[in-house]
C-alpha positions as CSV (number, residue, x, y, z in Angstrom):
1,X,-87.3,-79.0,-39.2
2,X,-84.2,-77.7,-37.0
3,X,-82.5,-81.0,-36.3
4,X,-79.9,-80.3,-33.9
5,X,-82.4,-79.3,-30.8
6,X,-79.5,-79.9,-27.9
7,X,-79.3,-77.7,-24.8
8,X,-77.3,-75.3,-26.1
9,X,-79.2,-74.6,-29.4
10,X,-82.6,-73.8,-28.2
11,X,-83.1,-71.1,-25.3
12,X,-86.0,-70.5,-22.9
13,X,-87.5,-68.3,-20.7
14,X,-88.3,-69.6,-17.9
15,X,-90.2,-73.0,-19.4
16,X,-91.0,-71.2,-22.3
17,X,-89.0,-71.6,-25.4
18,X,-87.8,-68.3,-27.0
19,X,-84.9,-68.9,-29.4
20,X,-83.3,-72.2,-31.7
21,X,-80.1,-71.7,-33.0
22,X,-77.8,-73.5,-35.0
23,X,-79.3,-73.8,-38.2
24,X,-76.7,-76.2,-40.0
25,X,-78.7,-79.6,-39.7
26,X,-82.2,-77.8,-41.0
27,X,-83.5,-79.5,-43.5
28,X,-86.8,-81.2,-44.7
29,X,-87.4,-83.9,-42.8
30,X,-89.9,-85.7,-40.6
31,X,-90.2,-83.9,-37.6
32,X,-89.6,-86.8,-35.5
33,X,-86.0,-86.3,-36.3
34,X,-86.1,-83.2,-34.3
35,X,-86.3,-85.8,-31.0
36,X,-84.8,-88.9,-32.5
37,X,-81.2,-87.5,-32.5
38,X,-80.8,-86.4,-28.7
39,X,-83.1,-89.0,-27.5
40,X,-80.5,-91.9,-28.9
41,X,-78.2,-89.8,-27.3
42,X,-79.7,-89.4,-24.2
43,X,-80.4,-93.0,-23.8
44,X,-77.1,-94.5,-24.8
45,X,-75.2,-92.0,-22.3
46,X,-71.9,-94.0,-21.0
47,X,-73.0,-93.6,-17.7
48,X,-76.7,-94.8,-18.1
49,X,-78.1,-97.7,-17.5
50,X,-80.1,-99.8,-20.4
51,X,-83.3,-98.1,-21.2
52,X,-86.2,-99.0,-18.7
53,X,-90.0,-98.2,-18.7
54,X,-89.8,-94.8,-17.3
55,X,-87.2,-94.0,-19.8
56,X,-89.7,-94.8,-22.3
57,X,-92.9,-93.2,-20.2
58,X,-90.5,-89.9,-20.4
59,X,-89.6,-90.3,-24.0
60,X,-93.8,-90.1,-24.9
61,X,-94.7,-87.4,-23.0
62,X,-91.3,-85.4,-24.5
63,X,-93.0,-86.0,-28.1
64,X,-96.8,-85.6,-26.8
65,X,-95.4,-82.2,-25.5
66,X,-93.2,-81.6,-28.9
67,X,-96.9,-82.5,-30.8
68,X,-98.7,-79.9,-28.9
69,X,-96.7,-77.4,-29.4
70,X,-97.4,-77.3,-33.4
71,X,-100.5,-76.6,-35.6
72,X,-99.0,-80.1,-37.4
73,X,-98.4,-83.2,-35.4
């Protein structure tokens, strides 16, 4: 698994992913470690509020979109 998937490490076309880069977290790992790391960032941003239900609502169709997009869930 990649690791580090921020903004600037994976580029699209239009909605279409096309390129990750920034290799230096890869490892073997559970994939869910792909969306752990910028979710707990996203979440905890300084200027957010405490997580609600529609952060969480978000955060489940992020990984139900991350699972479809594999031949592995």
């Amino acid at each position: 698994m990649h690791g580090d998937c921020w903004d600037n490490n994976v580029l699209f076309t239009g909605d279409q992913p096309k390129a990750i880069l920034d290799f230096g977290s890869m490892g073997r790992r559970p994939r869910i470690d792909n969306l752990a790391s910028p979710f707990w960032f996203w979440l905890l941003e300084l200027e957010r509020d405490l997580p609600g239900p529609a952060d969480l609502q978000l955060l489940v169709r992020l990984a139900a979109a991350y699972d479809r997009g594999t031949d592995r869930p």
